[in-house]
KOLNUVO-592508 format. One record per residue (C-alpha): residue in three letters; x, y, z. Coordinates in steps of 0.02 Angstrom, whole numbers, plus 50000, padded with zeros to 5 digits. Layout:
<nodes>
AlaXYZ/...
</nodes>
This chain:
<nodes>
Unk516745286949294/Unk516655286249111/Unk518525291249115/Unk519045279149241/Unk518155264949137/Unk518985272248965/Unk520945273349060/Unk520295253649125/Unk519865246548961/Unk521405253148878/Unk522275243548996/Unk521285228848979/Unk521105227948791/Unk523065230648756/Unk523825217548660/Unk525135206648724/Unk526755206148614/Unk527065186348675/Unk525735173448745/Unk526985171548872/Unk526705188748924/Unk524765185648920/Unk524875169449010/Unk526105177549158/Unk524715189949179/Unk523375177549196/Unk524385168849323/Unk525545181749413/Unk525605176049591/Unk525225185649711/Unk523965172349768/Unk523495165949622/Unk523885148649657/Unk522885147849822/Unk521545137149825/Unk520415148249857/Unk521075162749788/Unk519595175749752/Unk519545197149725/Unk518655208149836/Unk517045210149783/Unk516585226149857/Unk518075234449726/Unk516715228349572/Unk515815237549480/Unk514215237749350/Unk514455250949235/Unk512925251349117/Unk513085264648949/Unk511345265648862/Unk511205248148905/Unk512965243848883/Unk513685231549025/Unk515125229449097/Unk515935224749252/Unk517605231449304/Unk518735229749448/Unk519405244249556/Unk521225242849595/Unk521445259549703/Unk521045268249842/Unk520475284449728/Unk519585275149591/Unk518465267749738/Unk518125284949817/Unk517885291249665/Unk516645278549601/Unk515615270249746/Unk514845254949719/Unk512845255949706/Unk511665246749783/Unk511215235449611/Unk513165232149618/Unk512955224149790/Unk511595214449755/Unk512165205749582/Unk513545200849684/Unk512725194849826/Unk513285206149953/Unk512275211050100/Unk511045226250069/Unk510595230750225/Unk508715235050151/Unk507505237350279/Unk506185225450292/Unk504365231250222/Unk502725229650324/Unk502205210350326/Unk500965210350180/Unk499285200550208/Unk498545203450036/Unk499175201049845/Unk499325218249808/Unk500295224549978/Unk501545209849929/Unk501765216249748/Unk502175234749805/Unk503195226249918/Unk504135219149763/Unk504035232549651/Unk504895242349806/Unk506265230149808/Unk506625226049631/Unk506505246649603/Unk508395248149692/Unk509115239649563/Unk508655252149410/Unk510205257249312/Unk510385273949260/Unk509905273549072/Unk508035264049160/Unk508435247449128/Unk508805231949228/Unk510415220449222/Unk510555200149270/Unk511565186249248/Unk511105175349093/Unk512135160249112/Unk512105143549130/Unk512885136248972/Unk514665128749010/Unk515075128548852/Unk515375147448817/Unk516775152848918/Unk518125141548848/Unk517745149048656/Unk518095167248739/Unk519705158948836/Unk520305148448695/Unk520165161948584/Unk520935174348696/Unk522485163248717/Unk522765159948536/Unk522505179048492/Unk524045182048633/Unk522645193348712/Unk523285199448917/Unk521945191949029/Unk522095203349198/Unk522195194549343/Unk520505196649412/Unk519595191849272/Unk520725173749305/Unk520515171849448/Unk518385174049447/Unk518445163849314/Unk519645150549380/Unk518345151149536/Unk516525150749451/Unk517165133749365/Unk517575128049516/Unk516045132249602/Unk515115123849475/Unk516215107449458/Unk515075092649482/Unk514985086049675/Unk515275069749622/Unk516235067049474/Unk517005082249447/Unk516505086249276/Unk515465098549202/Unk513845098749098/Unk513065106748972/Unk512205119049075/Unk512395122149277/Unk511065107949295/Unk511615097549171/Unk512395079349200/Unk514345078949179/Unk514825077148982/Unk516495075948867/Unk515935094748780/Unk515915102248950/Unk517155093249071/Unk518595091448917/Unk518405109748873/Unk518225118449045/Unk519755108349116/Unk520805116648953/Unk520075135549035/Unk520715127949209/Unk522565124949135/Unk522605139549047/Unk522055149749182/Unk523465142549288/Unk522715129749394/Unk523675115749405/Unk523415097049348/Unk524095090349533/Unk522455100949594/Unk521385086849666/Unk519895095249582/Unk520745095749434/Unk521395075649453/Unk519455071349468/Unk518865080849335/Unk520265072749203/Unk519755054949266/Unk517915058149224/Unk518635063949054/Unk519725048849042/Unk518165037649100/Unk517115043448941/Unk518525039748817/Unk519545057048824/Unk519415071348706/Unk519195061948560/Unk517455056348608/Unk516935073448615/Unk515665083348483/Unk516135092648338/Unk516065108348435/Unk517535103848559/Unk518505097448404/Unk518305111948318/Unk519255122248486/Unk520305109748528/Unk521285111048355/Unk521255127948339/Unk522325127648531/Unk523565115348432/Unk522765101848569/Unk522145090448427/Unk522275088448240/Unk521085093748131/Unk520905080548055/Unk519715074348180/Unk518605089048140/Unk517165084748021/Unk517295094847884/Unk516655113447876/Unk516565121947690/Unk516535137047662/Unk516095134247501/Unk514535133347553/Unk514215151447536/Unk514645151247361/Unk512855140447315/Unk511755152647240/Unk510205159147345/Unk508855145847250/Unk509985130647312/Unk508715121547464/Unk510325120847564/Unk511215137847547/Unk511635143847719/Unk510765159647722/Unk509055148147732/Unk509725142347907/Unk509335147248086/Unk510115164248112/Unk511085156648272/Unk511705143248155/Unk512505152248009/Unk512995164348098/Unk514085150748214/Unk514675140648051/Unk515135156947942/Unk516775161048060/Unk516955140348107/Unk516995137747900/Unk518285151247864/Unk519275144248024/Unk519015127047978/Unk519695130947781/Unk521375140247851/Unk521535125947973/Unk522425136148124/Unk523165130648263/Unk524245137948394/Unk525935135748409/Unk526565120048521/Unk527105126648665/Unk527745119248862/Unk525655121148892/Unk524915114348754/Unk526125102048726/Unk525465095248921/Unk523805096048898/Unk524335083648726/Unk524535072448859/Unk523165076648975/Unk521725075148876/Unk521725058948797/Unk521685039948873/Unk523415037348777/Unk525055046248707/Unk524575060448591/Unk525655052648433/Unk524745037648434/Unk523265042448407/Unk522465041448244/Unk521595058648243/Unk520605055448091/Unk519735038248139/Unk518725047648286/Unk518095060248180/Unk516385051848213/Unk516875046048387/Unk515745053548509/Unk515155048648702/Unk513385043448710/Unk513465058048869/Unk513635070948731/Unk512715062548565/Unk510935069448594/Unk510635071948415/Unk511705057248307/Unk512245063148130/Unk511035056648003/Unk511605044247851/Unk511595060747739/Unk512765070347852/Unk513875056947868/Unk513875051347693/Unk514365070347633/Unk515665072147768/Unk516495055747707/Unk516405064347513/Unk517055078647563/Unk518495073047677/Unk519045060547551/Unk518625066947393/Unk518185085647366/Unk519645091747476/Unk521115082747450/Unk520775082947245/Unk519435095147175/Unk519535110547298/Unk520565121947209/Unk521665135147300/Unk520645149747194/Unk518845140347265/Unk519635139147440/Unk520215159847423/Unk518825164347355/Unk517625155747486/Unk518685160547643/Unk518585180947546/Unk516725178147526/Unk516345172347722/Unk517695186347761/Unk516455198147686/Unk515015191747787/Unk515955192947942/Unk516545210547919/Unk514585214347878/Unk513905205248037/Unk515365217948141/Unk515045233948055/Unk512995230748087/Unk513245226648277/Unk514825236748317/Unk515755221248349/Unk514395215548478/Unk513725201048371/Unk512345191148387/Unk513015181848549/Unk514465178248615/Unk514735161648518/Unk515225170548354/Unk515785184548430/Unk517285175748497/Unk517495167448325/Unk517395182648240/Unk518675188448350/Unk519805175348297/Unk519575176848089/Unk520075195948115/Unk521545190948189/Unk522015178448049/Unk521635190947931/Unk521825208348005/Unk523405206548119/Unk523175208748302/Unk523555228348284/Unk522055230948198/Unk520555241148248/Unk519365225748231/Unk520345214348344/Unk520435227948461/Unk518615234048462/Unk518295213348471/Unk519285212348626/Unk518245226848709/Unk516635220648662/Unk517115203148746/Unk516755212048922/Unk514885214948882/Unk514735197848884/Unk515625192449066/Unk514755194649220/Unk515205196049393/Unk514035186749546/Unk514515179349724/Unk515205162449619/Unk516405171149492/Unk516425176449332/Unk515545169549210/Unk514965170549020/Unk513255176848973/Unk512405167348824/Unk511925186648762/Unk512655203248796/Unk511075204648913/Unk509085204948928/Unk508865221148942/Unk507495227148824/Unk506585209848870/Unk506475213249056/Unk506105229049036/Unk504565226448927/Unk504025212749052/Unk504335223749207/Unk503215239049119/Unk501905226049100/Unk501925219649279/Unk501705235049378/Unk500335242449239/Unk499345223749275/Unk499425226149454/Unk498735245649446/Unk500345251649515/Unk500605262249360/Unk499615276449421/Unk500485279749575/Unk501725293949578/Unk502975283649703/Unk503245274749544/Unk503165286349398/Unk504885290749387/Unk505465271749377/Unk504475268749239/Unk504655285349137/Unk506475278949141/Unk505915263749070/Unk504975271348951/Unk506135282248901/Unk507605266148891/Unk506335257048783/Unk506205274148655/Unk508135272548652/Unk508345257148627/Unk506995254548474/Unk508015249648314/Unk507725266948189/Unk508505259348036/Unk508835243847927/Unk510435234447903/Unk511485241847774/Unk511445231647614/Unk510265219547725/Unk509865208447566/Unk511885205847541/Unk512125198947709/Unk510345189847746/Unk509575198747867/Unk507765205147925/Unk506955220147908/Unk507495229748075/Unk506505244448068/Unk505405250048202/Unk505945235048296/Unk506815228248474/Unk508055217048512/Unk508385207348666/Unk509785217248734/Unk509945234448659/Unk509935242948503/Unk511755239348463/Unk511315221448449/Unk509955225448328/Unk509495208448285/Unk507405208948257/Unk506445198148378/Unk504645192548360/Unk504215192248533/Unk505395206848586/Unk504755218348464/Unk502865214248516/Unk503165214048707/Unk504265231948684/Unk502895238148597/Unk501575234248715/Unk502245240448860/Unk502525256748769/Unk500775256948698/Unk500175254348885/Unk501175265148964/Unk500865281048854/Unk499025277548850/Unk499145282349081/Unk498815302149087/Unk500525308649157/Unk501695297249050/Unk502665307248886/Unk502505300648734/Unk504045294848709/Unk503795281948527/Unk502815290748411/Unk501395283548310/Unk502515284948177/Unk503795274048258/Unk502555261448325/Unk501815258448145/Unk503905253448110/Unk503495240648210/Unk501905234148168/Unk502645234147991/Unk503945224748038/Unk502905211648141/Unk501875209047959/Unk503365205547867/Unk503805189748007/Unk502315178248008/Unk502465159347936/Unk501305149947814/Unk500765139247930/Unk500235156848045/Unk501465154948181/Unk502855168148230/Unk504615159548240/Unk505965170548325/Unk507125181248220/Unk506525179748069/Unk505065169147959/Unk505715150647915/Unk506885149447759/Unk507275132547769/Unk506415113747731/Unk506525105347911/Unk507495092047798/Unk508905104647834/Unk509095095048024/Unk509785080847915/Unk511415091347900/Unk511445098548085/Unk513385091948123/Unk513015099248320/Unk512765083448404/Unk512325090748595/Unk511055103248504/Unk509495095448403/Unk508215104648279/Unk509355119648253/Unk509725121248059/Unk508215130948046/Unk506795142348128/Unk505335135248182/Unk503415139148236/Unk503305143848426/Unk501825146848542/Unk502675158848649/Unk503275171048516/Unk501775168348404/Unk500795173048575/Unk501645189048606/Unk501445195048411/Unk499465192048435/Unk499315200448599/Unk500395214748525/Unk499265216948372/Unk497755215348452/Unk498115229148587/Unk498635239748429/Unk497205239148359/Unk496205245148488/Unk497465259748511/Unk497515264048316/Unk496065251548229/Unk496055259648057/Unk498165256448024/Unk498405241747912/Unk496775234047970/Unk496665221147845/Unk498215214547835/Unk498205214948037/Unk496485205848048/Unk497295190747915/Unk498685188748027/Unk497875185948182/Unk496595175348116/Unk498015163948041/Unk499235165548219/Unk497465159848320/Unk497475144448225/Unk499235139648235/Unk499055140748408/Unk497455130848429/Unk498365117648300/Unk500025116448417/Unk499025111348557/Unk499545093448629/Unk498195078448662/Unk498105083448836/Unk497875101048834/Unk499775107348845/Unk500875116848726/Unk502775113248727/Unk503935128848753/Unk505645131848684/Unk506295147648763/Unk505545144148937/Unk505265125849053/Unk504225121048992/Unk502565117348950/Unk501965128949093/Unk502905143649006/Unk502315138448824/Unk500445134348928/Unk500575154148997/Unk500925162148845/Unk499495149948724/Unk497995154948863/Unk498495174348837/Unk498155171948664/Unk496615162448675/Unk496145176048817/Unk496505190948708/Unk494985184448601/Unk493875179348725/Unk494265159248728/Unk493855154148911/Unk493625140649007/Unk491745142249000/Unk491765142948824/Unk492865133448737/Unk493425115648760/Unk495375117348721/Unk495725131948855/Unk494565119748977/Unk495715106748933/Unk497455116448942/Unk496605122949113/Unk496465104049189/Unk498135099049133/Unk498515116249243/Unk497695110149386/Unk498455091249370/Unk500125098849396/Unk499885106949546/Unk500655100649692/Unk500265097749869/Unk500835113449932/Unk499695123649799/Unk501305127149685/Unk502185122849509/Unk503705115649490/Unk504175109049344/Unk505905100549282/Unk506975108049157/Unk507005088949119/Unk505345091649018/Unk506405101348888/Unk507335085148870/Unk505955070848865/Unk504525080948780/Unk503535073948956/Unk503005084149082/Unk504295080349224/Unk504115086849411/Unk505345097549511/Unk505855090049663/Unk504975106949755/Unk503845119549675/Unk504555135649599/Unk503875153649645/Unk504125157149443/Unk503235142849384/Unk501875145949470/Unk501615162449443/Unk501715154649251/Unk500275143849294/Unk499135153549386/Unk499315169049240/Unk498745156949121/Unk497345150249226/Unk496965169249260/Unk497145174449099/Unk495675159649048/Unk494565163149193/Unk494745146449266/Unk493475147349388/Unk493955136949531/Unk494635151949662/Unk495375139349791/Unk496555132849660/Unk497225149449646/Unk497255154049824/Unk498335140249837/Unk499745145049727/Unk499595164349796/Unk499845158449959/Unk501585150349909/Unk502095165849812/Unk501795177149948/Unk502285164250079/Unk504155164150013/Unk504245181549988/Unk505715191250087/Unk505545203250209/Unk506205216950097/Unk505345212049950/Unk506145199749854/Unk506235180949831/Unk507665167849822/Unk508275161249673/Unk507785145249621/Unk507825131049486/Unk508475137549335/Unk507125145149215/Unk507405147949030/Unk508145138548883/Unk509395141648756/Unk509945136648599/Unk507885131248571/Unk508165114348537/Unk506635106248565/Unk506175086548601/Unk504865081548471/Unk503505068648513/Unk502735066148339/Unk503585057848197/Unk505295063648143/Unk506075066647984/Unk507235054547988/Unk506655040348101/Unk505605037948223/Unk505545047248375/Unk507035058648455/Unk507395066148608/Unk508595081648603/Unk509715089148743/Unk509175107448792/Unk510495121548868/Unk509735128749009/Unk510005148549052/Unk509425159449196/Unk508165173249213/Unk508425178349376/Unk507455193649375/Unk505825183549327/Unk505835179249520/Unk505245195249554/Unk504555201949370/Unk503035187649383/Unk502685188649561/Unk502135207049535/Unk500975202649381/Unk500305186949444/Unk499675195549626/Unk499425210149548/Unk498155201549423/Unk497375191449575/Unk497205207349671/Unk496055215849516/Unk495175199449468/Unk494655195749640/Unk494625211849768/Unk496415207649867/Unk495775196449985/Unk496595194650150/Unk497845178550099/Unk499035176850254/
</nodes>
């Protein structure tokens, strides 16, 4: 297999002498054009390299016999699996073997587990964009997936696309996925295709779309740049004690606006050609040359404008625009700023091996090499192979995930689960989780960032990242929920001690170095930045993003993580450990809302943030018999529930900052709700029954349970309900993403924790 997949990506990666010759590829005939054109999907494949993944598409008759297609293949693409179905469980803890069983064919080789993460729109047309302007081949079956998930997730109604899957039709989505559409091959007669550009034309056209479509649009020659706000690189020239210097920002953020700035400062676009020229025409409400580019530089639909530019940012874009560039920016402050973010971006390839943080500036990245290396070069071409570990394959299509997966994450989680429902000790499952132990060992991060100080970044060592080792970006709550799952599973007789002690102080070191003044955890690193910072955030769809910020979840799984350490080791780093939980206790006690909630950013909503806040509470023996906040976070709980005994809550919450209702309850949510009433000994059993009879009522024969409302959150933008920085109060607009292997991660902790709390009663 491995030489299949290196013979495939060779093939894949080439580069295309002509964007002609790229473009015939992407739409070579051959069907194509049909409406409905689609691959086979029993010729896919998942190939996963120490956590590594990649989908790729079998063309022959001997590269299928010689690589079958697994079981976890089938079921990420929604074939049938032809599982057998389990004996009926009547208690919580026969349903959660039942789950375990099921959710244990899907292992991968090195022990992990893959998913989808999508749900943004907004990623794919970067990679597509940037893969037409870099004359990089597209093979046909990557089109035509593509050309079909956008499709399947074209709005009903209108025809346009959102923000995220769930999200309400917008300029940013429906003007940018329409360009993938054309490029792809689909044609503007389409009927699909006619609805979608009416929607566009309804909100104004292109031109009303954020900085962020700009920004692609002109570098595909579809718009002049001189509707782009400005992006300086100069900026990374301000010495480290300036308040505003870049490296102070979210890690998400500078790491977006380092390639845009160096983009922005050559001002690239592609050549006009018989495409681009037509989508001149298709994009806006009138003829292309008429329009006066730079007047909508500020024009945006109120669809898309969820955070409005403040007084400040507009009053330095209008400086810059009309005074710094046109007569102070030298040509040697202009090289010497596009050499300088050049640097940076060469730094942020060699420390990930071209996998980047995500795939927003991975794509971008992509692009500057090109600019600067040629397209020969070995970073353009290791770019274009590290593009695939972001695409994944399901029933729908091909889409874009918003990381190169979740692997260490769900494994940490999944370790967890099965050790809280007292599965752990039974040999049917030993081997599945020695795997995972040993894919955790593997995948912990043994070494700092060269020259980290240079290029900004946080100590590494002894910590995990969300994906894999590769990615080696530090996470709070990665590192701590890695790190107890190892520290639980080694202490079992019969497991190996796969992380050392020496290892696991790494990462307690490296947890120490994180923590805030105010004694919360943020995510990738402690904050650098005065929140003032949000008064230059030019993303208008994303709001509270210049810099990192407190959270409840992460600071949650930092104290549960240091508190199980030091029962496992009590005498390493004591002190300082003792400090640091006392201070992360009272952030989290100080975040908690009037009525007894805590808002999440990485999960919907305030029943994920409401989970994670009672664990931490638990961990030092807050109840709900003792202590009047986890009563009152308990009884928000309960006022939630609805009439058939579940939680279901809206990803709308994320938007509004209010608890909003799902339409029907979710099997996640409320196994989020019943671990956190669990977790504070809420004492009122029926109220749990309740929910466990949902859980296990919707479980599958086999095992499993059916996807549902979307679950996570992206980008962390947050809606803030006290008073803002700059006026008032704000509401911010929230990119949903998918977890679908919570559906059957939580189920197994939340009946397994029943089960031991309350003897596995007889439920159904």
């Amino acid at each position: 297999m491995a030489r299949l997949d290196s013979e495939k990506l060779k093939q894949v990666n080439g580069h295309a002498k002509t964007n002609g010759e790229a473009r015939n590829r992407a739409t070579e005939k051959d069907g194509m054009d049909s409406i409905d054109a689609r691959t086979d999907l029993n010729r896919w494949r998942l190939l996963d390299e120490d956590g590594r993944q990649t989908w790729h598409y079998l063309e022959s008759k001997d590269e299928i016999k010689e690589w079958p297609q697994s079981i976890a293949d089938r079921h990420h693409l929604g074939l049938p699996l032809d599982l057998p179905a389990l004996p009926h469980p009547t208690n919580p803890l026969a349903a959660a073997r039942n789950a375990v069983d099921y959710f244990s064919n899907f292992q991968l080789p090195p022990g992990n587990w893959a998913c989808e993460y999508g749900g943004p729109m907004f990623l794919l047309p970067g990679l597509l964009i940037t893969w037409y302007v870099t004359e990089t081949p597209i093979p046909q079956y990557i089109a035509i997936e593509i050309k079909r998930y956008l499709f399947a997730r074209q709005h009903p109604t209108d025809g346009g696309w959102g923000l995220h899957i769930e999200g309400e039709s917008s300029v940013f989505g429906t003007a940018m996925n329409y360009v993938v559409l054309r490029i792809l091959g689909a044609s503007e007669e389409d009927s699909r295709m006619i609805k979608a550009r009416n929607t566009l034309h309804q909100f104004g056209g292109a031109v009303n779309g954020p900085h962020w479509s700009k920004f692609w649009l002109s570098v595909l020659g579809v718009m002049e740049w001189s509707a782009v706000n400005p992006v300086p690189p100069e900026l990374w020239l301000l010495p480290d004690w300036v308040p505003i210097a870049p490296w102070r920002w979210w890690i998400h953020m500078r790491q977006v606006f380092l390639p845009v700035s160096h983009i922005y400062s050559r001002k690239f676009s592609y050549p006009l050609n018989a495409l681009t020229r037509q989508l001149r025409e298709e994009l806006y409400t009138q003829s292309y040359d008429s329009i006066n580019f730079a007047s909508h530089r500020n024009s945006i639909s109120p669809r898309d404008n969820y955070h409005p530019k403040s007084f400040v940012l507009n009053g330095l874009n209008w400086a810059i625009s009309n005074i710094w560039n046109p007569y102070l920016r030298s040509n040697a402050i202009a090289k010497r700023a596009e050499d300088w973010t050049y640097n940076l971006i060469q730094r942020e390839d060699e420390n990930t091996d071209y996998a980047n943080l995500g795939p927003v500036n991975a794509v971008m990245n992509l692009l500057v090499c090109y600019l600067h290396d040629g397209p020969d070069s070995y970073s353009v071409q290791r770019h274009r192979e590290r593009m695939h570990d972001f695409l994944w394959m399901k029933n729908e299509g091909m889409l874009m995930n918003g990381t190169n997966g979740v692997q260490v994450w769900d494994a940490s989680f999944l370790i967890q689960a099965v050790v809280e429902a007292g599965l752990a000790k039974d040999p049917k499952w030993r081997q599945m989780l020695t795997k995972t132990l040993e894919f955790l060992g593997n995948q912990q991060i043994r070494e700092d960032c060269r020259e980290q100080d240079v290029c900004y970044r946080q100590r590494r060592k002894g910590a995990w990242a969300f994906s894999t080792r590769t990615q080696g970006y530090t996470l709070s709550d990665c590192t701590s929920e890695a790190l107890k799952s190892v520290i639980l599973l080694q202490g079992i007789p019969g497991y190996p001690e796969l992380v050392s002690k020496e290892r696991i102080h790494d990462a307690i070191d490296t947890l120490l170095t994180m923590q805030n003044p105010s004694g919360g955890f943020a995510s990738y690193e402690p904050i650098r930045g005065s929140e003032y910072l949000e008064w230059l955030n030019a993303a208008e769809v994303f709001g509270r993003i210049m810099v990192e910020y407190d959270y409840p979840e992460c600071t949650t799984s930092v104290v549960t993580a240091l508190s199980m350490f030091s029962k496992h080791d009590p005498e390493y780093r004591k002190a300082d450990i003792s400090k640091t939980l006392s201070k992360a206790l009272r952030y989290i006690r100080k975040a908690q809302y009037p009525d007894g909630s805590w808002y999440g950013s990485w999960g919907i909503c305030f029943t994920y943030a409401g989970m994670f806040a009672l664990e931490s509470l638990s961990s030092v023996g807050e109840t709900y018999t003792n202590s009047p906040r986890v009563a009152k976070a308990c009884e928000f709980f309960v006022s939630k529930q609805k009439d058939d005994g579940g939680w279901g809550e809206s990803y709308k919450s994320c938007e509004t900052g209010v608890y909003v209702q799902h339409e029907k309850s979710q099997v996640v949510q409320t196994c989020w709700a019943l671990l956190g009433l669990m977790e504070a000994d809420f004492p009122r059993r029926d109220v749990l029954e309740r929910g466990i009879r949902l859980i296990m009522g919707r479980q599958k024969p086999e095992g499993g349970w059916e996807q549902e409302a979307i679950e996570g959150v992206f980008n962390k933008s947050w809606c803030v309900l006290r008073q803002s920085i700059e006026s008032g109060y704000y509401a911010n607009r929230d990119s949903m993403i998918s977890y679908p292997n919570y559906k059957y991660i939580f189920p197994i902790k939340t009946l397994g924790m029943f089960a031991k709390k309350y003897g596995n009663p007889e439920i159904l």
